[in-house]
Each structure stands twice: as structure tokens, then as C-alpha cells.
N, CA, C and O of each residue as an XYZ file, in Angstrom:
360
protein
N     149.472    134.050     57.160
C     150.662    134.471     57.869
C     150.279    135.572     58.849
O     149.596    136.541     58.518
N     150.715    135.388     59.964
C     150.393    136.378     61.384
C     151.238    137.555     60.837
O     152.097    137.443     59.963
N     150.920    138.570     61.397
C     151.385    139.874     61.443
C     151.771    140.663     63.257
O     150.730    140.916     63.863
N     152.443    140.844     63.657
C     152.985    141.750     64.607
C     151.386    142.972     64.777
O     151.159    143.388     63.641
N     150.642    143.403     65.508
C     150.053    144.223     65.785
C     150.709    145.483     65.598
O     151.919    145.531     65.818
N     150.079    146.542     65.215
C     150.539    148.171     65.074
C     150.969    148.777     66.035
O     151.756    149.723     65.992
N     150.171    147.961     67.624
C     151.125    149.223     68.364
C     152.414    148.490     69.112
O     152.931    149.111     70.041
N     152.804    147.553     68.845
C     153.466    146.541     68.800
C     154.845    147.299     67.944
O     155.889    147.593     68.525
N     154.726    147.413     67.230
C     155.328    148.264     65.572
C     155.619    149.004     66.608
O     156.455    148.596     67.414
N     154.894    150.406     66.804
C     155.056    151.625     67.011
C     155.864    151.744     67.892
O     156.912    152.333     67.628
N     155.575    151.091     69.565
C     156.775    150.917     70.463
C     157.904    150.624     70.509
O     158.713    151.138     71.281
N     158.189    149.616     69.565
C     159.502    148.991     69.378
C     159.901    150.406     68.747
O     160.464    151.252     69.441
N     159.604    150.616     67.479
C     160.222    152.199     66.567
C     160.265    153.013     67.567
O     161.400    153.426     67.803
N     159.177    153.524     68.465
C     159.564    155.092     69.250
C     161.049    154.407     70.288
O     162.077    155.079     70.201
N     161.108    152.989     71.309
C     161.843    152.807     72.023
C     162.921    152.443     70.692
O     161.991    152.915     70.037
N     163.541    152.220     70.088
C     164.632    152.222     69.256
C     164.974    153.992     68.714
O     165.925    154.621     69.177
N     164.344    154.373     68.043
C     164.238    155.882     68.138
C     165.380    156.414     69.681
O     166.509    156.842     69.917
N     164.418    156.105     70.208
C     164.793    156.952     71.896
C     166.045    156.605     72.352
O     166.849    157.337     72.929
N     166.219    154.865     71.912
C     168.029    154.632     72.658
C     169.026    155.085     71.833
O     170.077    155.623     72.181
N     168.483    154.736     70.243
C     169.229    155.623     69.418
C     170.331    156.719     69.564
O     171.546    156.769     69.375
N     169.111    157.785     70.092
C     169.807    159.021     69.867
C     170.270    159.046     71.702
O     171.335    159.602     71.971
N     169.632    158.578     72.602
C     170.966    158.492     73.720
C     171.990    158.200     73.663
O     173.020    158.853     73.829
N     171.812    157.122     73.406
C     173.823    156.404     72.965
C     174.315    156.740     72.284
O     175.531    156.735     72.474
N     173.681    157.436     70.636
C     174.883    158.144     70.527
C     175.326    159.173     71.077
O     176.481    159.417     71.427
N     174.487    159.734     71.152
C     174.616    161.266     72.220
C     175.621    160.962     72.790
O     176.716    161.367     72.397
N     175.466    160.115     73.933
C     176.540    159.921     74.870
C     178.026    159.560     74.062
O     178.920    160.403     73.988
N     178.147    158.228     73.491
C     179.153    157.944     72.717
C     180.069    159.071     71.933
O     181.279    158.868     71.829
N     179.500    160.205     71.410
C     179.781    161.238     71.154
C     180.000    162.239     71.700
O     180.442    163.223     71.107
N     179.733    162.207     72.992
C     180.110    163.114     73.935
C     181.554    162.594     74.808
O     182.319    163.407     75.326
N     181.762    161.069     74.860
C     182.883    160.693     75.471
C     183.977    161.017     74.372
O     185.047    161.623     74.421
N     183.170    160.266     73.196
C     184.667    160.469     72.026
C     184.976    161.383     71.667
O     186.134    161.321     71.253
N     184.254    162.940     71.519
C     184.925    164.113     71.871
C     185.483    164.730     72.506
O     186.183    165.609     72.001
N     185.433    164.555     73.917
C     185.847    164.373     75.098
C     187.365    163.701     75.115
O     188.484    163.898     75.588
N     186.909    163.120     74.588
C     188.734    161.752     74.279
C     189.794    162.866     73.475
O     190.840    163.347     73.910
N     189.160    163.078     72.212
C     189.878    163.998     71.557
C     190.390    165.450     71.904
O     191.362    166.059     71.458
N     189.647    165.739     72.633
C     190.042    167.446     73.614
C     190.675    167.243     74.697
O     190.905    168.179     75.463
N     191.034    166.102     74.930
C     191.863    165.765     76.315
C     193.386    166.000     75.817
O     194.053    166.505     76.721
N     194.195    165.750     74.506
C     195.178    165.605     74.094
C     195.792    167.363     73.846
O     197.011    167.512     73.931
N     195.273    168.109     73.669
C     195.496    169.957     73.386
C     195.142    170.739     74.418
O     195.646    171.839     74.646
N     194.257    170.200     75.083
C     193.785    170.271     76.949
C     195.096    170.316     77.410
O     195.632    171.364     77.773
N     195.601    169.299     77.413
C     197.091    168.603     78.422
C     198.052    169.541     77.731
O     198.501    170.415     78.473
N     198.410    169.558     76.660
C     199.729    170.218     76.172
C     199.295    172.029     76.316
O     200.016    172.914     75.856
N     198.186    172.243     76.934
C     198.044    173.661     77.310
C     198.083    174.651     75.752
O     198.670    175.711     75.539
N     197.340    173.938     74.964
C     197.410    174.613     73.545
C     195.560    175.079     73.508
O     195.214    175.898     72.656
N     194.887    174.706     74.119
C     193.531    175.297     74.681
C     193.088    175.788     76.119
O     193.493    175.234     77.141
N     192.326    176.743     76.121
C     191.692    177.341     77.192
C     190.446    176.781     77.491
O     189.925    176.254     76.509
N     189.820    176.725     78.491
C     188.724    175.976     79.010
C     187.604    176.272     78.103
O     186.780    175.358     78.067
N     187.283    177.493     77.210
C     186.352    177.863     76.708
C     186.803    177.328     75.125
O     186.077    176.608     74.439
N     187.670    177.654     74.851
C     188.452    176.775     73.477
C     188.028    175.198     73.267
O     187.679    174.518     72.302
N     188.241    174.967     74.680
C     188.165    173.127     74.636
C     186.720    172.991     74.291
O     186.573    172.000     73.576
N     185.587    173.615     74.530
C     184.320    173.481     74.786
C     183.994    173.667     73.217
O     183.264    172.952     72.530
N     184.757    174.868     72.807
C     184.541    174.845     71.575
C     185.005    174.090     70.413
O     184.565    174.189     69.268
N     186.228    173.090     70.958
C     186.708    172.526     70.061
C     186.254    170.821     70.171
O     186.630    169.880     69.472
N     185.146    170.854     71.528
C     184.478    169.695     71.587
C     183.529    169.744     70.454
O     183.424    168.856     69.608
N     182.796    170.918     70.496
C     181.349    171.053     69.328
C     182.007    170.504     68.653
O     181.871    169.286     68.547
N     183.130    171.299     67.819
C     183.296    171.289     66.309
C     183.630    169.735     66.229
O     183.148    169.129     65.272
N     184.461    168.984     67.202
C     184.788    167.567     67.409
C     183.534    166.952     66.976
O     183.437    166.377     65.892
N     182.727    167.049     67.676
C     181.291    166.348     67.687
C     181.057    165.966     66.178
O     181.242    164.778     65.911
N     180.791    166.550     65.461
C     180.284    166.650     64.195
C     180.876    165.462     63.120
O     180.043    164.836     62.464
N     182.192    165.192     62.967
C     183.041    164.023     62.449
C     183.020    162.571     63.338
O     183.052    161.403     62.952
N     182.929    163.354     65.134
C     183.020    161.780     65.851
C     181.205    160.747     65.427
O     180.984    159.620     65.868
N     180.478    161.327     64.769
C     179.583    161.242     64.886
C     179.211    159.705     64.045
O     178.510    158.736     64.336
N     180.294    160.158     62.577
C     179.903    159.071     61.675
C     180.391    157.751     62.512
O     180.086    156.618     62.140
N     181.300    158.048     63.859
C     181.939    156.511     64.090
C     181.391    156.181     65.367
O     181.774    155.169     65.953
N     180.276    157.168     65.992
C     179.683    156.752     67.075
C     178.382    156.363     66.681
O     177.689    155.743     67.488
N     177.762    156.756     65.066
C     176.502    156.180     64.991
C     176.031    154.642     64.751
O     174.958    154.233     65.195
N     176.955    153.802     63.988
C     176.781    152.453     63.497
C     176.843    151.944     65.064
O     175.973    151.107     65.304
N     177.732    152.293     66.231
C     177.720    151.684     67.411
C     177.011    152.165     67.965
O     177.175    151.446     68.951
N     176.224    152.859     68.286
C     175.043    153.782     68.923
C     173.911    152.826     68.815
O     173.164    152.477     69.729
N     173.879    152.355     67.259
C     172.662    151.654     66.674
C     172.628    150.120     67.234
O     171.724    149.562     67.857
N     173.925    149.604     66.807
C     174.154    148.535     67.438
C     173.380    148.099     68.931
O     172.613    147.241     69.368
N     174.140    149.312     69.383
C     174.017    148.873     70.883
C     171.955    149.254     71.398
O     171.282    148.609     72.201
N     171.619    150.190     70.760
C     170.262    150.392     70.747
C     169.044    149.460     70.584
O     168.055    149.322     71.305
N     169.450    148.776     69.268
C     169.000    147.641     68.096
C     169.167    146.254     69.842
O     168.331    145.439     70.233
N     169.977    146.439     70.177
C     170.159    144.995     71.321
C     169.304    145.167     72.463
O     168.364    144.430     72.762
N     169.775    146.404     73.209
C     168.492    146.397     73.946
C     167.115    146.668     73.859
O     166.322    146.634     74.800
N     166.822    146.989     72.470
C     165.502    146.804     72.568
C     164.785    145.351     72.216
O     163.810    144.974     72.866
N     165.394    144.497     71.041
C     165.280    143.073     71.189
C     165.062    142.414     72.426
O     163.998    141.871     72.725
N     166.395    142.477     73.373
C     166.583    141.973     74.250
C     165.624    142.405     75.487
O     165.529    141.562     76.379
N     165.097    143.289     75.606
C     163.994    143.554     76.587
C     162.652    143.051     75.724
O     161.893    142.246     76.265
N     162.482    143.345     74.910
C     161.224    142.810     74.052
C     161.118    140.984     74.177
O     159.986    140.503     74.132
N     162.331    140.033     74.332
C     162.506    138.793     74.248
C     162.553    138.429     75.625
O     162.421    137.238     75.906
N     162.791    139.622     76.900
C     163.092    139.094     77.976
C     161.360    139.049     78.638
O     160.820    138.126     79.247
N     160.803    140.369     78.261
C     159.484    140.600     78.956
C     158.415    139.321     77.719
O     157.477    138.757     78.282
N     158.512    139.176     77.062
C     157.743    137.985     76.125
C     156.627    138.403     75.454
O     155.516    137.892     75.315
N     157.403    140.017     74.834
C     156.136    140.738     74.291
C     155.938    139.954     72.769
O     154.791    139.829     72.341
N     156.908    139.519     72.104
C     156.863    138.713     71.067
C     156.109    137.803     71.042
O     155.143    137.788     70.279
N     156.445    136.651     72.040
C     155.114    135.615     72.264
C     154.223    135.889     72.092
O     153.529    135.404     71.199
N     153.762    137.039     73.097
C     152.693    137.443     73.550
C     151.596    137.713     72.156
O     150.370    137.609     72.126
N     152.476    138.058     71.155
C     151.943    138.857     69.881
C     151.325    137.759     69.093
O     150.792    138.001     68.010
């Protein structure tokens, strides 16, 4: 039975790694963002409040931006790995 080469391994892990934590990053930065828009508007925060009540946001939006973070990470790295024919190639 063939085996996948090591640095084969390694790239896929560091580029999954890397989109990982972008998307969620980002995803977590909109969906906090989403949530500070609603106390923003009704003038119940100050610009420096909101900033602070994004952090603390961050921290809970996190569990529901990570499974989709991954998702979406997990695809493009397949999907560039299947488009360039590094699989074949292996």
C-alpha cells in the first residue's frame, strides 16, 4: 500500500493550519461586529465601549465561527491540492 510522502503531509497540515486560523479570525471578527452593531445603534455604547465589547464578544462567537472556519479551510485546501494534481502527482 502507497503512502502520501512527508512533505506532502507537512504542507497540506501547515496550509490547513494557516486558513484555519484566517477564517476564523475573520468570521469572528464579522460576527462580533454583527453583535456590537445592535447597542452601537441604540447609543447604549461609546466608540471605545464598542471595541471593548467586541473583544469580550469575540471569545463566545468563537465556538460558532470555528466548525465553519474549518469547514471552509478543510475545502480549500483539498480543492487546490485536487485542482493543481498534487495528489496524482504523489
Amino acid at each position: 500500500m502507497l503512502r502520501l510522502p512527508l512533505t506532502l503531509w507537512m504542507r497540506t497540515t501547515v496550509e490547513l493550519w494557516r486558513l484555519l486560523l484566517l477564517s476564523t479570525g475573520m468570521l469572528v471578527a464579522v460576527i462580533s461586529f454583527a453583535v456590537t452593531i445592535g447597542p452601537l445603534a441604540d447609543g447604549q455604547l461609546s466608540p471605545i465601549d464598542a471595541l471593548r465589547f467586541m473583544l469580550f464578544a469575540s471569545v463566545p462567537m468563537l465556538a460558532y465561527a470555528l466548525p465553519f472556519g474549518a469547514g471552509f479551510a478543510a475545502t480549500l485546501v483539498y480543492h487546490r491540492m485536487g485542482h493543481d494534481n498534487e495528489l496524482t502527482a504523489a
